[in-house]
C-alpha atoms as one frame of an Amber mdcrd trajectory, in Angstrom:
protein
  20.139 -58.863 -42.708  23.417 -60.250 -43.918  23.566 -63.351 -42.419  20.484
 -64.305 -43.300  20.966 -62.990 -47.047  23.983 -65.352 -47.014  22.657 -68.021
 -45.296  20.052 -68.363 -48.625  22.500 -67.070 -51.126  25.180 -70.026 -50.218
  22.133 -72.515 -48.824  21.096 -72.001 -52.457  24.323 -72.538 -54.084  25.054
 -76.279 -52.355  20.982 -76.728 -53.065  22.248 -75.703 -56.883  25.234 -78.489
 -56.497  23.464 -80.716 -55.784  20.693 -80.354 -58.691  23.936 -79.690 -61.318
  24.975 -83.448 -59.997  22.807 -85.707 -58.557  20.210 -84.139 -61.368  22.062
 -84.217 -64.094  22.402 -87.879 -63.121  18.331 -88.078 -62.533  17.877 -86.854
 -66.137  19.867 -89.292 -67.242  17.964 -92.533 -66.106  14.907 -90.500 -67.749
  17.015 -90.269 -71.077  17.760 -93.666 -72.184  20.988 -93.362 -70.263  22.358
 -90.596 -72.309  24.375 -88.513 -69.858  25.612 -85.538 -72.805  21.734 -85.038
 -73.344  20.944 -84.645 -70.033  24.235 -82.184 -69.486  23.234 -80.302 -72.188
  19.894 -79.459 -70.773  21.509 -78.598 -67.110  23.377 -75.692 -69.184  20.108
 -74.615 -70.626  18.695 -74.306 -67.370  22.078 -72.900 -66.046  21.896 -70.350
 -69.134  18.404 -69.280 -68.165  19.354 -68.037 -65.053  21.738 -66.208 -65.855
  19.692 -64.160 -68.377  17.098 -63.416 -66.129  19.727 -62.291 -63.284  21.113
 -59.831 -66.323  17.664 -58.618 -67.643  15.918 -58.319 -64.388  18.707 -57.245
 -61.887  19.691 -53.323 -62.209  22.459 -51.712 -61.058  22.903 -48.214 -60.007
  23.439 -45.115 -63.152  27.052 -43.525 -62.835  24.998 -40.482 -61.706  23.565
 -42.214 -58.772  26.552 -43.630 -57.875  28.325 -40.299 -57.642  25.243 -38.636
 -55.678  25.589 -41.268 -53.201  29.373 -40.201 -52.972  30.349 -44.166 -54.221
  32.684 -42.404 -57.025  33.683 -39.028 -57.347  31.604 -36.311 -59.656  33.780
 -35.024 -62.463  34.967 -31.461 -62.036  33.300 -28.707 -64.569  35.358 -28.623
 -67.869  36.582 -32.432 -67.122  36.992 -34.683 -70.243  35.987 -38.663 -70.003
  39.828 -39.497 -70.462  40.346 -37.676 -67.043  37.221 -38.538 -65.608  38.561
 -42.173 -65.816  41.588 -41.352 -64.451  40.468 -40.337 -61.688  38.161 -42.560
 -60.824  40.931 -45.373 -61.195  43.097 -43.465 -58.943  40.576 -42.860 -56.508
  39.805 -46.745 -56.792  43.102 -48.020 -56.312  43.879 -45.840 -53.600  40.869
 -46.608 -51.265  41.957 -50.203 -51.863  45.787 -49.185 -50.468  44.163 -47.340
 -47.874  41.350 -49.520 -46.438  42.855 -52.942 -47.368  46.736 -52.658 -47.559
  47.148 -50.195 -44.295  44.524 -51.237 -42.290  45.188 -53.423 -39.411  41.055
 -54.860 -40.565  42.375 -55.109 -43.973  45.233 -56.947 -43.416  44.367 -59.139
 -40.819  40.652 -60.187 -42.703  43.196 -60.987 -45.691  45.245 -63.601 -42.896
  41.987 -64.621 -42.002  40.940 -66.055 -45.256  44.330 -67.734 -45.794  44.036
 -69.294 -42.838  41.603 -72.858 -42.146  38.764 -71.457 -40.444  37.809 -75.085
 -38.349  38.214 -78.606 -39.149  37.787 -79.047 -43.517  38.989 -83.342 -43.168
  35.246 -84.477 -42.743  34.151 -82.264 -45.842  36.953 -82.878 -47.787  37.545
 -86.679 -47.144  33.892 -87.661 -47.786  33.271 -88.835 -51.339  36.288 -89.873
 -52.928  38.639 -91.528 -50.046  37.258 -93.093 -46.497  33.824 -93.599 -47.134
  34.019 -96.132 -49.942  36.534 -97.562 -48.258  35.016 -98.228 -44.495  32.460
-100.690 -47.407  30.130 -97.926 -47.871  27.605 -98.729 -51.418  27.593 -96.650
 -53.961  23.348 -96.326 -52.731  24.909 -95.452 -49.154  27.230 -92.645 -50.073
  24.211 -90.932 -52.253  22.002 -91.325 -49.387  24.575 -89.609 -47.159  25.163
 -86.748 -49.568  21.416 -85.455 -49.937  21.110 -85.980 -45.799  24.122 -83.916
 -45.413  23.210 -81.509 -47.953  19.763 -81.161 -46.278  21.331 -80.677 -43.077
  23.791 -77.941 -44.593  21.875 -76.553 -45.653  19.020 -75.617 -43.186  22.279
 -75.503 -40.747  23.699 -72.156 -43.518  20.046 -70.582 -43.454  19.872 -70.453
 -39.061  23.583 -69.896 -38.517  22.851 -66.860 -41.149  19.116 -65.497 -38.817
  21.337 -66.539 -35.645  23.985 -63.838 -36.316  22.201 -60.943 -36.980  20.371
 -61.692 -33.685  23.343 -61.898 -31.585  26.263 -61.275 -33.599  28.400 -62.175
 -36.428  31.952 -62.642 -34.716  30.041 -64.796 -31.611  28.039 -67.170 -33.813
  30.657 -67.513 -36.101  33.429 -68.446 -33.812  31.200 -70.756 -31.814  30.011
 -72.844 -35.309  33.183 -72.903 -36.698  35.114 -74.079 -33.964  32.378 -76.464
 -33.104  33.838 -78.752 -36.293  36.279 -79.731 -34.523  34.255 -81.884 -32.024
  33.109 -84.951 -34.599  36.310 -84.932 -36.136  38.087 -85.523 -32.700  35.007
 -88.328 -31.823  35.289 -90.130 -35.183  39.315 -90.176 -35.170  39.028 -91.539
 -31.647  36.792 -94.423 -32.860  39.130 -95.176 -35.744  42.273 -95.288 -34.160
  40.077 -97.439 -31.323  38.638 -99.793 -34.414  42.604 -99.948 -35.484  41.923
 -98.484 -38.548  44.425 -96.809 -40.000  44.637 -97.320 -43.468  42.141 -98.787
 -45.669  42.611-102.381 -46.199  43.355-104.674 -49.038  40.366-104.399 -51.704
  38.906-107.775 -52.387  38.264-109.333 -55.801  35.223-107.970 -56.710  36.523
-104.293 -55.895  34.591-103.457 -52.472  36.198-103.007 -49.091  35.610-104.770
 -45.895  31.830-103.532 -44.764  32.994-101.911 -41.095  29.293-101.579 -39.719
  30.181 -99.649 -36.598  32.616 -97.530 -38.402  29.737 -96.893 -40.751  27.465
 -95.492 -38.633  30.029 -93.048 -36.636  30.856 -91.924 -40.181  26.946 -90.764
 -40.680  27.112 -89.429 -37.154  30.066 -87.488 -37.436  29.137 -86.181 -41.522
  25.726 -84.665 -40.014  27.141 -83.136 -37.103  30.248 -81.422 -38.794  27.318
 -80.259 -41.632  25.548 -78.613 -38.893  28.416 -76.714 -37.707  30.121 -76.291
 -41.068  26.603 -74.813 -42.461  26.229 -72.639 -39.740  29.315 -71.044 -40.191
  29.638 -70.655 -43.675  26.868 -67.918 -44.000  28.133 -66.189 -41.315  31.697
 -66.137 -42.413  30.943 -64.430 -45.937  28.546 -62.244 -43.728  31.350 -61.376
 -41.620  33.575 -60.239 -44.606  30.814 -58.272 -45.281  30.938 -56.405 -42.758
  34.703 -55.320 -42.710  35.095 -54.183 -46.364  34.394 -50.830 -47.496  31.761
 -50.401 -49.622  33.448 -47.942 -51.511  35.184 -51.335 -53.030  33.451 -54.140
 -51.763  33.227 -56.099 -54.763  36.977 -56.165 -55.239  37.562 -56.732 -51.592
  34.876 -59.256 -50.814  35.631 -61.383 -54.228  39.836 -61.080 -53.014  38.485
 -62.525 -49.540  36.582 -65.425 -50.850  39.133 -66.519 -53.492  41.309 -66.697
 -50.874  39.233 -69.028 -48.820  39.069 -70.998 -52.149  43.124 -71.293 -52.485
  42.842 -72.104 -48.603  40.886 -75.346 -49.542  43.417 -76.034 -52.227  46.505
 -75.903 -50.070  44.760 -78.011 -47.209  43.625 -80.520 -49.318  46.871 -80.831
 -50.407  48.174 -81.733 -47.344  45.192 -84.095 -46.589  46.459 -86.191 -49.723
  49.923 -86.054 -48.962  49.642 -87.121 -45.178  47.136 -89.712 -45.634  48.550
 -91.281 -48.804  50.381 -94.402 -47.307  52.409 -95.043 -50.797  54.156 -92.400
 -51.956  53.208 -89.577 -49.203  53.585 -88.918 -45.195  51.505 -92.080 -44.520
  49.869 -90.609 -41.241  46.635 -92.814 -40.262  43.133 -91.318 -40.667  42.605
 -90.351 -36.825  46.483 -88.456 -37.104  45.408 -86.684 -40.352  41.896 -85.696
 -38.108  43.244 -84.664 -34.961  45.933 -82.416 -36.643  43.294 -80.843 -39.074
  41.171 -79.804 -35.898  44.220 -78.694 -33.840  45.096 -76.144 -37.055  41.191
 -75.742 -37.488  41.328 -73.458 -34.034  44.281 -71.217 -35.465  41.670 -68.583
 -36.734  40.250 -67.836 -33.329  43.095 -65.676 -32.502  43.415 -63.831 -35.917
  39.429 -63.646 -35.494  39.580 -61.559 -31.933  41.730 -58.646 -33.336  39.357
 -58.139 -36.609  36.994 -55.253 -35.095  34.098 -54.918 -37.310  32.745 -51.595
 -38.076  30.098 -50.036 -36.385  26.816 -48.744 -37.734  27.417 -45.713 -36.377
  30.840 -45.176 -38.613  29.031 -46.948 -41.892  28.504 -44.266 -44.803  25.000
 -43.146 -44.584  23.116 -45.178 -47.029  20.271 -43.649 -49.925  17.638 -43.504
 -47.396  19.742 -41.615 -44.673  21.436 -38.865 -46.461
């Protein structure tokens, strides 16, 4: 049940970004436009959770742990200084082992440095085209909760979808599916002539491109299908290839890569697009390149070979 677990645990964080933001900004209208009240009552909320994820959540005793054979028992005699010890040891030496010389290890680490489909369409959304093609302020919230909506439901099947017929085959197929309405939207731009956004009038506002508009919509909903429906599967994935001997370390290593991943390609995505001081590449350029690297993972994705249930460590129930 992995996908599906992820499919509601990261469903439920964009659910949770979109309450943090678009509520905060809701409580605000309801208090006399004071925007540090209502913030301060989103951390209350915030801090509520997290209290009842401490008090109510357990975690496994040291002695469970070591019948389940997750750390090693301490030999007769041992004192806690050496007990420690060698629990550190044996820690940092199943991460050398299953991370550093593994050909899963290394290559899941490559895999989360590396753009896993097209990021443009998620990444260019609020702040840069979309105002710009004369999009309201009214039209880009309305597009945001859609999308979100969308993602989200998109997260929750690509998550069921994969434990019913695979993580690597529904994960591969979704993200590499992004690709298609950034290619279709960068064709209509660079057919439209738009290549940079134009002059901004008086007032502040941008030419209102109608058509443009609409492919935008069309192309934000279908890349949040596809993007949803990968993202579950993707953390799923990396669940299945770490060792749960040190999974946390392994799995949180995996997804702050993915996070530095983001970084670097957004980085790009500035510099190429910004016609002043940067590359100044047109919009459809900047797309069609971000969905030619989007495919790289596909190959670094066929040589990961997940584990089998078979060669898992038995679990409480099965020993």
């Amino acid at each position: 049940e992995r996908g599906l677990a992820n499919g509601i645990m990261f469903s439920s964080t964009h659910a949770g970004y979109f309450l943090g933001g678009s509520g905060a900004l809701w409580m605000k209208g309801r208090l006399d436009g004071n925007f540090e009240a209502a913030a301060a009552v989103i951390v209350v909320l915030m801090a509520m959770i997290f209290t009842c994820v401490i008090l109510f959540v357990s975690e496994k005793s040291a002695a469970q742990q070591m019948a389940d054979g997750e750390i090693p028992a301490p030999k007769p005699g041992d004192h806690g200084i050496k007990v420690i010890a060698d629990q550190l040891i044996d820690y940092f030496s199943t991460i050398w082992s299953s991370v550093i010389c593994t050909r899963n290890g290394i290559l899941t680490l490559l895999l989360a440095i590396t753009p896993i489909g097209a990021l443009a369409l998620s990444m260019l959304l609020s702040g840069l085209i979309a105002p710009k093609i004369g999009m309201s302020d009214d039209q880009l919230a309305a597009l945001n909760l859609v999308s979100t909506l969308v993602w989200i439901a998109a997260c929750l099947l690509g998550g069921w979808l994969s434990d019913k017929f695979g993580r690597r085959l529904i994960f591969a197929l979704s993200a590499s599916m992004t690709i298609l309405p950034s290619i279709w939207v960068a064709a209509l731009f660079k057919a439209a002539g738009w290549s940079h956004p134009p002059a901004v009038s008086a007032d502040g506002s941008w030419p209102y491109e109608a058509e443009l508009i609409t492919a935008w919509w069309i192309a934000i909903l279908a890349f949040s299908v596809f993007s949803g429906g990968s993202y579950g599967v993707k953390n799923a994935f990396y669940m299945d290839v770490v060792n749960p001997k040190i999974a946390a370390t392994q799995f949180t290593a995996l997804m702050a890569m993915t996070n530095m991943t983001n970084g670097w390609a957004k980085l790009w995505m500035s510099q190429a697009f910004d016609h002043e001081k940067g590359w100044e590449w047109p919009i459809w350029r900047l797309l069609y390149v971000d969905a030619a690297i989007g495919l790289g993972f596909l190959l670094i994705l066929y040589f990961i070979k997940p584990v089998s249930k078979k060669s898992e460590p038995p679990g409480p129930m099965e020993t």
